[in-house]
C-alpha positions as CSV (number, residue, x, y, z in Angstrom):
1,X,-13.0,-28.2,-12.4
2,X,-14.1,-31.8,-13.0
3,X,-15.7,-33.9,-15.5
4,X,-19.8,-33.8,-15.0
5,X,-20.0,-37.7,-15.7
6,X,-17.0,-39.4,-14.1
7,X,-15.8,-36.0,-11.4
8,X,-11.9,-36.7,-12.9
9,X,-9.5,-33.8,-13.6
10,X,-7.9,-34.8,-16.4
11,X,-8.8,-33.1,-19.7
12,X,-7.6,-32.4,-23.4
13,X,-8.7,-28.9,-24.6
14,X,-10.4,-29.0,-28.0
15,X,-11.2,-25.7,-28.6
16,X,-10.7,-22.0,-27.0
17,X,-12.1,-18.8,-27.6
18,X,-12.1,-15.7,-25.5
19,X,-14.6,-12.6,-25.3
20,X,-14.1,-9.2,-23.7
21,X,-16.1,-6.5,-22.9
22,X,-15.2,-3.5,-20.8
23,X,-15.0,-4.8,-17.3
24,X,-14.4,-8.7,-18.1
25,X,-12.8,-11.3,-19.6
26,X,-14.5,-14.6,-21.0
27,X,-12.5,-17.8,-22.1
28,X,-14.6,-20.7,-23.2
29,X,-13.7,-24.3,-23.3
30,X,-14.4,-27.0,-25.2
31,X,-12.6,-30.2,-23.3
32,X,-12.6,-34.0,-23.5
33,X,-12.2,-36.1,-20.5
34,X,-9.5,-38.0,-20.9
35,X,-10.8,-41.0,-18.6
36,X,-14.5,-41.1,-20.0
37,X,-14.1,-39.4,-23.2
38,X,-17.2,-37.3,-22.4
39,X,-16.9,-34.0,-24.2
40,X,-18.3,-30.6,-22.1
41,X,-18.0,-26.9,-22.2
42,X,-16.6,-24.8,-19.6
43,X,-16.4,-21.2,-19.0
44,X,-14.3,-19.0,-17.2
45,X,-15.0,-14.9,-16.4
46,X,-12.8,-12.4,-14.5
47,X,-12.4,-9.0,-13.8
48,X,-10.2,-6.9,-15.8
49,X,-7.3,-5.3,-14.4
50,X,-7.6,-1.7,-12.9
51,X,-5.9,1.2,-12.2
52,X,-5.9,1.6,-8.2
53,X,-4.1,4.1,-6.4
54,X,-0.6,4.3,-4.1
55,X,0.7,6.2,-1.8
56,X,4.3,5.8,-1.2
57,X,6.1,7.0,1.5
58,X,9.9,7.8,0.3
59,X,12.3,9.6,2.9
60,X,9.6,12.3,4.4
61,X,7.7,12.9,0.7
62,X,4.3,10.9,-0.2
63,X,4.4,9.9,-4.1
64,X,1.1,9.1,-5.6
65,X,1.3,6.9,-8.4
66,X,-1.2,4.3,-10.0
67,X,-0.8,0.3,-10.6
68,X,-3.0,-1.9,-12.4
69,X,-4.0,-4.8,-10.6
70,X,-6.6,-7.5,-11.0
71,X,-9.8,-6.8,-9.1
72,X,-9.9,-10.6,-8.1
73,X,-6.7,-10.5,-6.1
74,X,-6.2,-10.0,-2.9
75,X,-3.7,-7.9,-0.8
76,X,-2.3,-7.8,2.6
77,X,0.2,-5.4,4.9
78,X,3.7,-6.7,4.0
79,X,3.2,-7.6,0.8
80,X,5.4,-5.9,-2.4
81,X,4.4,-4.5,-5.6
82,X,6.7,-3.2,-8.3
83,X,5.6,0.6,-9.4
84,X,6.8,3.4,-11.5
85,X,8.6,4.6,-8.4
86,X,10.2,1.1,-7.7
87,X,9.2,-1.9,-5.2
88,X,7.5,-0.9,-2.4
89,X,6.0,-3.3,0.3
90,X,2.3,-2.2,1.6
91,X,2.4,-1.0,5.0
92,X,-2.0,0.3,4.7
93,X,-5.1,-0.8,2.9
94,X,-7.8,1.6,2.9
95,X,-10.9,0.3,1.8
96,X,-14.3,2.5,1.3
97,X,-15.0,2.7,5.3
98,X,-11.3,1.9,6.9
99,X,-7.7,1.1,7.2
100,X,-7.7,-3.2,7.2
101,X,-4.5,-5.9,7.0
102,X,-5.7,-6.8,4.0
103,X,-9.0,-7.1,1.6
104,X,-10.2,-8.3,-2.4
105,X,-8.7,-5.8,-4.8
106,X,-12.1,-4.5,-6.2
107,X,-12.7,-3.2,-2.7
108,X,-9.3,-0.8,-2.2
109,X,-9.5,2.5,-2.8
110,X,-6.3,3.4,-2.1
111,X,-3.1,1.2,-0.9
112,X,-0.4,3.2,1.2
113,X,3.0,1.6,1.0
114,X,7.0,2.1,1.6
115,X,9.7,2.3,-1.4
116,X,12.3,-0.3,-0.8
117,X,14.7,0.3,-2.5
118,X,16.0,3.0,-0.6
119,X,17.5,4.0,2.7
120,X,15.3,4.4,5.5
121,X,14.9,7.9,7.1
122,X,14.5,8.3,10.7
123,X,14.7,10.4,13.3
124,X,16.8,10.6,16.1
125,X,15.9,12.9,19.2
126,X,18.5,13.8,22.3
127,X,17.1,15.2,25.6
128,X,19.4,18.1,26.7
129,X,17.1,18.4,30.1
130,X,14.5,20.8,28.6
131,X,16.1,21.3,25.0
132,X,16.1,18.7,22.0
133,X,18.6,17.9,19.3
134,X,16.9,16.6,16.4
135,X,18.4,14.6,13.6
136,X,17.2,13.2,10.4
137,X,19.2,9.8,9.5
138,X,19.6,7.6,6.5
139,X,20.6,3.8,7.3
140,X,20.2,0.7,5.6
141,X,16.9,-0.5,6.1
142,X,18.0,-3.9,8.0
143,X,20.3,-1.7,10.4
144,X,19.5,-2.4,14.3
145,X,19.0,0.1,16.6
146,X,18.6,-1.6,20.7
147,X,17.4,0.1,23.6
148,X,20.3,0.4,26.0
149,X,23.2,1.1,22.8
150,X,25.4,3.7,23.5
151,X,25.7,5.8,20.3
152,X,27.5,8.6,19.3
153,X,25.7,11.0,17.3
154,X,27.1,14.3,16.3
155,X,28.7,15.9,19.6
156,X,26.7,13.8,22.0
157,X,27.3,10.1,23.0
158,X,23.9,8.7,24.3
159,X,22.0,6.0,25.6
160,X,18.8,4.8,23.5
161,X,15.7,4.5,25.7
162,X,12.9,5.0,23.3
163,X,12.5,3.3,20.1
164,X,9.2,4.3,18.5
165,X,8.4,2.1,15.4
166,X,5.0,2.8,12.8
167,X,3.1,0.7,15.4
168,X,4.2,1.1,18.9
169,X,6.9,2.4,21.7
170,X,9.6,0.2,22.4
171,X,11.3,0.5,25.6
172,X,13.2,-3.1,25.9
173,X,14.4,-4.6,22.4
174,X,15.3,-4.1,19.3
175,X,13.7,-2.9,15.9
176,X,14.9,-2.3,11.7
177,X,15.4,1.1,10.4
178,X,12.6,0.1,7.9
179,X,10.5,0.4,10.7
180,X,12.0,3.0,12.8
181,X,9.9,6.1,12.8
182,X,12.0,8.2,15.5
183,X,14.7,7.6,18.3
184,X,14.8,8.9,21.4
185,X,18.2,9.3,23.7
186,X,19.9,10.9,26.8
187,X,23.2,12.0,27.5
188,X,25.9,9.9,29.0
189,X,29.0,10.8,30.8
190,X,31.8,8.5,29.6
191,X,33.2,8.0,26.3
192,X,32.5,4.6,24.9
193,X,30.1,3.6,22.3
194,X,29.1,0.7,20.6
195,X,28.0,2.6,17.0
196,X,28.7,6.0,15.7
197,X,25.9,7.5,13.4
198,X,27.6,10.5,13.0
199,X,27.7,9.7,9.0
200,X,24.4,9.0,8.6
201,X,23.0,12.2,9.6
202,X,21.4,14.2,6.9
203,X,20.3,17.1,8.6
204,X,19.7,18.5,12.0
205,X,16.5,19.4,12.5
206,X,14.2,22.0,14.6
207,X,13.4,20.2,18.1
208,X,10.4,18.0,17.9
């Protein structure tokens, strides 16, 4: 904003007032430029906040909840919200045609996000040669799982060789357990490890 006469950016407010109907807010200014002394109006309108919909992801269960938001913002993958259930960080954005990275408020219809402030499930598969052991692990969300560890887990001591992540298969690196959908391991014959998740197992589960 900038004075009409002399374009500088420096004002004293006079006078305020604010109106509001059902979708919007108006504030109207009365300012004096503080370099030319010109006097001029200004006026301001935005949205008001909504109720938009979340679905939050929390250890296997999806949690719908509502958060109001201003329809003038905008909101991208990775960024956090505090709900009813908690923070969560955004992992979707569906708008009225697609999933995007990120869009203007007004135009979500429904935001799919994480809860943070719990552990992160994931699960952990071992190939028996035609059979599977399936387990469901909590671990803290920042905990790294390599390809190449040797873990025990339960009675078997493995080697990762799949890590696969909410966006892609990982056969050489590294990934969080926040991002960890499932993790895949074979059999090894010796008896060193560099991790036991034994601890963290919260149930075995049917093979998948």
């Amino acid at each position: 904003m900038e004075c009409p006469i002399c374009g500088s950016d420096d004002f004293d407010i006079l006078n305020s007032k604010q109106k509001s109907s059902k979708k919007k807010i108006t504030e109207e200014y009365l300012l004096k430029c503080v370099d030319c002394g010109h006097v001029f109006k200004n006026v301001v309108s935005s949205k008001k906040p909504q109720l938009y919909r979340v679905i939050i992801s929390k250890q296997g269960e999806s949690i719908k909840t509502f958060i109001e938001l201003s329809p003038n913002d905008e909101l991208a993958v990775g960024d956090s919200l505090l709900t009813e259930e908690g923070q969560v960080e955004i992992t979707s954005i569906e708008t009225e045609n697609k999933r995007v990275k990120k869009a203007l408020v007004e135009d979500i219809v429904t935001i799919w996000a994480n809860s943070v402030e719990i552990p992160a499930r994931i699960g952990f598969s071992v190939d028996l040669h035609g059979e599977v052991d399936s387990y469901k692990l909590d671990l803290d969300r920042d905990f790294q799982i390599s390809t190449e560890d040797i873990v025990k887990i339960d009675k078997h001591i493995v080697r990762i060789h799949v890590i696969k992540t909410q966006e892609r298969k990982i056969t050489s690196g590294f990934a969080r357990a926040e991002v960890i959908k499932r993790v895949y391991g074979k059999p090894v014959k010796f008896n060193n490890f560099d991790y036991d998740l034994t601890k963290y197992i919260v149930k075995k589960t049917l093979s998948e």
